[in-house]
NUPA-575220 format. One record per residue (C-alpha): residue in three letters; x, y, z. Coordinates in nm, 2 decimals, decimal comma. Layout:
<pts>
{"Ala" {X Y Z}} ...
</pts>
This chain:
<pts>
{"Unk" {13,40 0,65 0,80}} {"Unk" {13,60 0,34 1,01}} {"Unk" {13,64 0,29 1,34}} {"Unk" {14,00 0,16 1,45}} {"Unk" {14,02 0,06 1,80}} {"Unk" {14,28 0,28 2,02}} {"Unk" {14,43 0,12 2,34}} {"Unk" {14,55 0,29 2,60}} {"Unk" {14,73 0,16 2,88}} {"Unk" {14,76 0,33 3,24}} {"Unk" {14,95 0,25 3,54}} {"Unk" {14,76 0,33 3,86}} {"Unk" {14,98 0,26 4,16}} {"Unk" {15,06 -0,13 4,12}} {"Unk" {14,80 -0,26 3,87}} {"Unk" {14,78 -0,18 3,47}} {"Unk" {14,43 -0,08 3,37}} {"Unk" {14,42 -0,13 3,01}} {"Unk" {14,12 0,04 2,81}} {"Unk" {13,96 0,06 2,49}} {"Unk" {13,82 0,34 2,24}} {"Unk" {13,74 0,36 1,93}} {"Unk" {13,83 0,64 1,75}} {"Unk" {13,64 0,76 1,40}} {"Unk" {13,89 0,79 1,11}} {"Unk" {13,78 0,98 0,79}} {"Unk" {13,87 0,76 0,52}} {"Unk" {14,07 0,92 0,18}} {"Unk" {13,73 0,89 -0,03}} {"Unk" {13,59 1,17 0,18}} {"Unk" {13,73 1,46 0,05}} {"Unk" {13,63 1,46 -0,34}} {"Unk" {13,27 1,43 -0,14}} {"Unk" {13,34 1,72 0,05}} {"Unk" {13,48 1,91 -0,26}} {"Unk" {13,16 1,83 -0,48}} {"Unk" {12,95 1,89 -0,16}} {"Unk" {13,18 2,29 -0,14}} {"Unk" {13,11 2,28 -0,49}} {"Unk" {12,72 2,24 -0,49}} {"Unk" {12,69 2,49 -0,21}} {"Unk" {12,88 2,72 -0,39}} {"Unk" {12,70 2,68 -0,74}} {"Unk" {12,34 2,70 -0,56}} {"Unk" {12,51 3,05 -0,37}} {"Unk" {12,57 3,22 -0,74}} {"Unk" {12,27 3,11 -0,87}} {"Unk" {12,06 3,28 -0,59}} {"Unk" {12,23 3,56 -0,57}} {"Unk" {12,15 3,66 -0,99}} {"Unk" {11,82 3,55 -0,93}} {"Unk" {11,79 3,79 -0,62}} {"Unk" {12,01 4,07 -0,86}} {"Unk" {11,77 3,99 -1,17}} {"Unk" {11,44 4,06 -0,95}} {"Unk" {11,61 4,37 -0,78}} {"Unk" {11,69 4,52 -1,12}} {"Unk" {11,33 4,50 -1,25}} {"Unk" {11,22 4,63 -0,94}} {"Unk" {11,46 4,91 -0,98}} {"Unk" {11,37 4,98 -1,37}} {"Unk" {10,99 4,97 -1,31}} {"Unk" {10,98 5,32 -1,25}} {"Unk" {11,06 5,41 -1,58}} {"Unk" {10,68 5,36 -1,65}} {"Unk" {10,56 5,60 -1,39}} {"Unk" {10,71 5,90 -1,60}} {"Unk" {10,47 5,85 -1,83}} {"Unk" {10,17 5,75 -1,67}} {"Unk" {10,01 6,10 -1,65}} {"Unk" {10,00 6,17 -2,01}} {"Unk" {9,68 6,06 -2,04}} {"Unk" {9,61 6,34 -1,83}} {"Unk" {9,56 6,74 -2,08}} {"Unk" {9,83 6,95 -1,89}} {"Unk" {9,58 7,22 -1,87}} {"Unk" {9,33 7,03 -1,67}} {"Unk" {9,38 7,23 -1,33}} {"Unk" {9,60 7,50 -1,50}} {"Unk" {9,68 7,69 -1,79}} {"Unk" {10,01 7,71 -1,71}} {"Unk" {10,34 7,60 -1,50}} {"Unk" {10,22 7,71 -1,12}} {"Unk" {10,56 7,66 -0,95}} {"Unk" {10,86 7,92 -0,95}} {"Unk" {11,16 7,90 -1,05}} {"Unk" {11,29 7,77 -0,76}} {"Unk" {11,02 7,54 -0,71}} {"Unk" {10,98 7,35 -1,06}} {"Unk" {11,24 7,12 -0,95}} {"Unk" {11,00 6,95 -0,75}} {"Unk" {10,86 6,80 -1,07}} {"Unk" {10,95 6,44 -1,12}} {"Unk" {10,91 6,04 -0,99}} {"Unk" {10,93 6,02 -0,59}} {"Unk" {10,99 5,71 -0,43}} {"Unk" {10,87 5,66 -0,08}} {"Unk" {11,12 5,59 0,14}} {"Unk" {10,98 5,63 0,47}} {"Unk" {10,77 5,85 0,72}} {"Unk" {10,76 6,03 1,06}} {"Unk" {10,55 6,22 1,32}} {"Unk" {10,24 6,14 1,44}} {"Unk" {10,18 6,08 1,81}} {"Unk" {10,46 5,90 1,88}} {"Unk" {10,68 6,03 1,64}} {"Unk" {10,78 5,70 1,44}} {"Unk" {10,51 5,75 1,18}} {"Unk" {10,36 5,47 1,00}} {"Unk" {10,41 5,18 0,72}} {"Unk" {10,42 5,37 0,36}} {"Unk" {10,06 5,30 0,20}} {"Unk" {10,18 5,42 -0,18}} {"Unk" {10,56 5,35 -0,32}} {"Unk" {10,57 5,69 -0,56}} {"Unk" {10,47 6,00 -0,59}} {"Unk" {10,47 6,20 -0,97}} {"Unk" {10,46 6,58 -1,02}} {"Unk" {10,41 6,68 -1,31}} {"Unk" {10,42 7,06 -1,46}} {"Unk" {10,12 7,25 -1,42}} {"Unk" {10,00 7,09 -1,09}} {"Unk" {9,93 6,79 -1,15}} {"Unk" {10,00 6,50 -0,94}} {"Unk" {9,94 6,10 -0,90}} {"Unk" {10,01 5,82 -0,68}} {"Unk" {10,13 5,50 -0,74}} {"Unk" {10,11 5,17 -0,51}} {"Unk" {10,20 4,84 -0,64}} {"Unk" {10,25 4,96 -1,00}} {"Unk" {9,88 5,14 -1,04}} {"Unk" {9,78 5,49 -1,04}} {"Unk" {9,53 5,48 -0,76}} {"Unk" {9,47 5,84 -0,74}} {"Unk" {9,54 6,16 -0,95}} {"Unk" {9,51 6,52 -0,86}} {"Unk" {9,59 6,88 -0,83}} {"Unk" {9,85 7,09 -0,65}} {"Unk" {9,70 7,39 -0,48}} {"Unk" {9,98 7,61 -0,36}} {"Unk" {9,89 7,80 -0,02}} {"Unk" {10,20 8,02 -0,02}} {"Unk" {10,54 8,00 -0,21}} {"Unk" {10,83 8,22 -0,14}} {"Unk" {11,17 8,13 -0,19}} {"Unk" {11,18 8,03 0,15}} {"Unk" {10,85 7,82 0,16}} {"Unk" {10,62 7,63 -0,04}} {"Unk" {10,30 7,51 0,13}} {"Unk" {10,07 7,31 -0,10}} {"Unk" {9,72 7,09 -0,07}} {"Unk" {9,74 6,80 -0,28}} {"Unk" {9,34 6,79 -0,38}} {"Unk" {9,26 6,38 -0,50}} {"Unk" {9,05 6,40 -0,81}} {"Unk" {8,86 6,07 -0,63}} {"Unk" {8,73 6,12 -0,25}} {"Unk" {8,96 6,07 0,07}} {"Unk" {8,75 5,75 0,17}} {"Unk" {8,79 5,60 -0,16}} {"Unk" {9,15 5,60 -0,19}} {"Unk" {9,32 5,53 0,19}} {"Unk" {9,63 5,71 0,14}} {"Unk" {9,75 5,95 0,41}} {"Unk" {9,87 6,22 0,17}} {"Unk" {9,54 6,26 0,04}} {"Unk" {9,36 6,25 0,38}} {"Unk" {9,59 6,50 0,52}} {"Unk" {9,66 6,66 0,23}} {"Unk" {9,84 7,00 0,34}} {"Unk" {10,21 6,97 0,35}} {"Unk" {10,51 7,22 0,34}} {"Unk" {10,74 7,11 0,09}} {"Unk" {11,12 7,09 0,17}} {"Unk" {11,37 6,99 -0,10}} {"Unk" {11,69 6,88 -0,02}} {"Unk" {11,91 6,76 -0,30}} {"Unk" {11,72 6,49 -0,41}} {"Unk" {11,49 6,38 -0,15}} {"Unk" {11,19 6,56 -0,11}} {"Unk" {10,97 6,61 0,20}} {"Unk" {10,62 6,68 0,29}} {"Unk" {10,57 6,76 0,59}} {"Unk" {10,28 6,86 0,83}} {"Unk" {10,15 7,18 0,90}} {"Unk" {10,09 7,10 1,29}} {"Unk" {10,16 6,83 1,57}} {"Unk" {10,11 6,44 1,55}} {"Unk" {10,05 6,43 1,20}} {"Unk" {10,26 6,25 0,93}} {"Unk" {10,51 6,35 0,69}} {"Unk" {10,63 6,17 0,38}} {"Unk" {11,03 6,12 0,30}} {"Unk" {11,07 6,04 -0,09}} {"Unk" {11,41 5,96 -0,30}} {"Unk" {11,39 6,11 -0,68}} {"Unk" {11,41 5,83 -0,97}} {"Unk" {11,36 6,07 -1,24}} 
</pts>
């Protein structure tokens, strides 16, 4: 940067009043700065934003595991056979959590697993931070086209494993496309909203 000085000279009734500024010129050199300053900014931009897509996608992908993760698990353990209807197989699959409601005030609480997995024959498990924490059976209370009203029974004990689901364990199942909902049987408790991955 250079300063040039700027004069200025005002007439004020009879007498000249003369004053001085200086004034801050840019000089030519500045701009291929500025350009490799726009292009450093710009570089470091793209480079954050694959990093940030990069991480998404593995997020994203790491699902693919959970489809599997119940083999381990005889598909007769709680049943000899599929329990679910016809119109209530589809239920079968990877649920992501993607939010709750209800309780007392209605705005439910801060997700405490990220996936639930149904699996034929009623068998279920639930997944937070990429581990099986719990596994279990579905017990169906009363299915009818119109209805299907479950307890999901935790093969380890409701204090072991904090997740609401498992503590408050009766839901009514609603399907809708694919999102899936449990929800509670009676006032101010929770119910789980879930997206299908698979």
């Amino acid at each position: 940067m250079k300063l040039i000085p700027i004069i200025v000279e005002c007439h004020s009734g009879f007498q000249p009043i003369k004053a001085t500024f200086c004034k801050q010129i840019a000089s030519t050199d500045r701009k291929p700065n500025m350009k490799r300053t726009m292009k450093t900014i710009k570089n470091s931009l793209l480079i954050i934003l694959f990093l940030f897509a990069a991480t998404n996608c593995q997020k994203e992908d790491s699902w693919k595991n959970y489809s599997t993760i119940l083999d381990s698990i005889s598909s007769q353990k709680y049943y000899p056979a599929e329990i679910l209807d016809d119109h209530h197989v589809v239920i079968n699959g990877v649920w992501k959590v993607i939010g709750t409601s209800g309780g007392i005030a209605g705005s439910g609480y801060t997700p405490d697993f990220n996936y639930l997995i149904i699996k034929p024959n009623g068998i279920f498990g639930v997944v937070r931070n990429d581990i099986l924490i719990t596994t279990g059976k579905v017990l169906i209370k009363n299915q009818s086209v119109d209805e299907l009203y479950v307890d999901l029974i935790a093969d380890t004990e409701p204090g072991q494993v904090m997740v609401g689901i498992v503590q408050d364990s009766e839901k009514y199942i609603e399907l809708h496309s694919d999102t899936l909902d449990l929800i509670a049987p009676c006032c101010d408790r929770f119910n789980t909203h879930f997206k299908r991955v698979k």
